[in-house]
N, C-alpha and C positions, 0 to 999 in steps of 0.2 A: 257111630255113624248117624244115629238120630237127634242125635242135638245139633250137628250140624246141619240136619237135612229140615230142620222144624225152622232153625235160625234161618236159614237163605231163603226160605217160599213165601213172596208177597206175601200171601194169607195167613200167614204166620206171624209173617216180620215185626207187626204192629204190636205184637202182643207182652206184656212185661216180662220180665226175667222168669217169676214164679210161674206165670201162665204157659209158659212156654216151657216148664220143666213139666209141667202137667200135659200137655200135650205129648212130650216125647214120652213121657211114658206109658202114650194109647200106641205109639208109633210101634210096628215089627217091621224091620231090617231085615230086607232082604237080598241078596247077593246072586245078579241073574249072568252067566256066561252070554258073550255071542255067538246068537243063532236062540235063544231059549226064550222058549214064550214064558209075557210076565202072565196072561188069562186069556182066555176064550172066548166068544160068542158062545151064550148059554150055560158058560161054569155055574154053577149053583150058590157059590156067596159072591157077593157085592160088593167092593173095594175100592178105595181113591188110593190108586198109587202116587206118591211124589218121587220125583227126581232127584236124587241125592249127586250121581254121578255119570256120567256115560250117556246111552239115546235111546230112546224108543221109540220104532217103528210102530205107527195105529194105522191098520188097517180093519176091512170089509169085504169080503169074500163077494163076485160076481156071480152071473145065474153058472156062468164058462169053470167057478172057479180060479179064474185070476185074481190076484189082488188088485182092489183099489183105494190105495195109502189116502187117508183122511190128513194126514199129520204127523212131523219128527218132532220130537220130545227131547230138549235139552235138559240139564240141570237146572232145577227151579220152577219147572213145570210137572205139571201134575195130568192125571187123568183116571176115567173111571167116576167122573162125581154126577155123570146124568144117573148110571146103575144106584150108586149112593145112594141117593138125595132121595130116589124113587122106590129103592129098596126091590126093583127088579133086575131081573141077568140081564149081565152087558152085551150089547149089539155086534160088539166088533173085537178085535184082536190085537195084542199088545205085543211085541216082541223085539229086545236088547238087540240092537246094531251093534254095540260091541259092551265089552264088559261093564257089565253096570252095576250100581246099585239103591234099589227102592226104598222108601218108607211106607207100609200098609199100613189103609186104618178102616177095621172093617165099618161097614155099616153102620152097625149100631151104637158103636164107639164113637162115628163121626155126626152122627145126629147128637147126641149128646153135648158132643163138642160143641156145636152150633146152635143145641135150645142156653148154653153157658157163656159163649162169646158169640152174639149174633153179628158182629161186623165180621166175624170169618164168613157167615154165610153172604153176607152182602161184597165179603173180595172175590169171593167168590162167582157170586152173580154179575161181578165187572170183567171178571176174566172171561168167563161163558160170554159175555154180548161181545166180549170182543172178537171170541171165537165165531160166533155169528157174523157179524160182520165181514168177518176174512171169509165166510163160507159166502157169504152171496156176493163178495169179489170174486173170487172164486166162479161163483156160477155165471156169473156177468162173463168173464173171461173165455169159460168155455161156449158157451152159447154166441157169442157175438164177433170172436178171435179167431184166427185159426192159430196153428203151431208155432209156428215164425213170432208173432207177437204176444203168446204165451210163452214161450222161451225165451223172447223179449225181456219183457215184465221180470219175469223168475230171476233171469241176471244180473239187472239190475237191483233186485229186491237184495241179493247176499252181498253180506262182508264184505270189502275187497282192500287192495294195498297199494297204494300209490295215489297220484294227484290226480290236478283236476284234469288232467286232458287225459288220462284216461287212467285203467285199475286194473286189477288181477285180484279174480275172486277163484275160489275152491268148490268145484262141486261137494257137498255134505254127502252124496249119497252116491251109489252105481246109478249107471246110465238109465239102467230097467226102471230103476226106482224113481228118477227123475222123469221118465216118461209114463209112468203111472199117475207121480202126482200132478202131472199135466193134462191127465188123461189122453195118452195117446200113445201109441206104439215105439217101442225102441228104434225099428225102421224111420219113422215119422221121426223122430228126435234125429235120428244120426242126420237126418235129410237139413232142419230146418238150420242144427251144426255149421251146416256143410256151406247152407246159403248164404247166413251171415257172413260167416269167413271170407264166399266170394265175395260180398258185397265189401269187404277188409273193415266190417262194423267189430270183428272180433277175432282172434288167434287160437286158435285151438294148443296147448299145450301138452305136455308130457302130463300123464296120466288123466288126471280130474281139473288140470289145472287149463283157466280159461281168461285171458287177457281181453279188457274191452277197449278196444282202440279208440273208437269214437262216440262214447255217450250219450252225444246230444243227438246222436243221430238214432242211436238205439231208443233213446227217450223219445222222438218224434215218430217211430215205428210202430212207440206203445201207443202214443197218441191220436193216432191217425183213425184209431177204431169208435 
């Protein structure tokens, strides 16, 4: 599982055959069920987990207690490399949406790695700005948006199947969870659902499944703000 998990991570990808057998054998393989946390806010070592398989849920505990999801983690993403990099416990909490499996490399194996191939830390540091970047989208968004064209935005941003006059995309996550990383309440989601629909900018489907009927219009929703 680790040679494939080292071969697919941009930060990786670039690196020769040999380099890349050196690598996998800093990498521990791990196998997380869903519902099971990969680390904690405050666990005591330091870890860049990679995404070999399956997703992961990163979230931040509120003052309340609630989650507030930072970010879903596919295959080929990584996380855990601010704790790394700085060799302090990580902030927030990792946990398998469904069956998954990691590549761990702790700390100080990953500094190593990076004083021996320093353009890993520089894919590194391209990946992180880019995570910035989505984070003060992000903040733009909540600050200046309300529901409706944050859910907007969000619908358009996923997958979807079919042509141009319009698509059918898949929620990735439960509702709670999509109203989290909106920051806002499930109520608050079923609502802004409900409004597009009437406006017939989208169809609400069986299950998680959400047809956009008219794009342009959903794109001028986003735009308006």
């Amino acid at each position: 599982m680790a040679d494939n998990c080292v071969a697919r991570v941009p930060v990786f990808a670039g690196l020769s055959a040999d380099d890349q057998q050196r690598v996998e054998a800093l990498a521990r393989p791990t196998h997380l069920q869903a519902g099971e946390t990969a680390y904690s806010a405050g666990d005591p070592r330091s870890q860049l987990m990679v995404l070999h398989m399956g997703r992961l849920k990163v979230f931040r505990l509120a003052a309340d207690g609630s989650e507030q999801i930072v970010r879903v983690l596919g295959p080929g993403d990584f996380t855990g490399e601010g704790a790394v990099l700085s060799g302090q416990r990580p902030e927030d909490y990792a946990v398998a949406l469904d069956e998954s499996w990691v590549c761990v490399f702790h700390h100080e194996d990953l500094e190593a790695l990076i004083r021996s191939h320093p353009e890993i830390g520089l894919r590194m540091l391209a990946t992180v700005s880019e995570r910035l970047s989505d984070a003060e989208h992000r903040l733009h968004s909540l600050t200046s948006r309300d529901v409706e064209n944050r859910l907007a935005d969000y619908l358009l941003g996923l997958p979807g199947s079919g042509g141009a006059g319009g698509f059918t995309v898949t929620l990735p996550l439960a509702k709670k969870d999509v109203a989290s990383l909106l920051d806002t309440t499930p109520e608050s989601l079923s609502r802004a659902l409900r409004s597009l629909a009437d406006q017939g900018l989208i169809v609400i489907g069986v299950g998680r499944s959400i047809a956009i009927k008219q794009p342009d219009r959903l794109q001028r929703l986003v735009d308006e703000v």
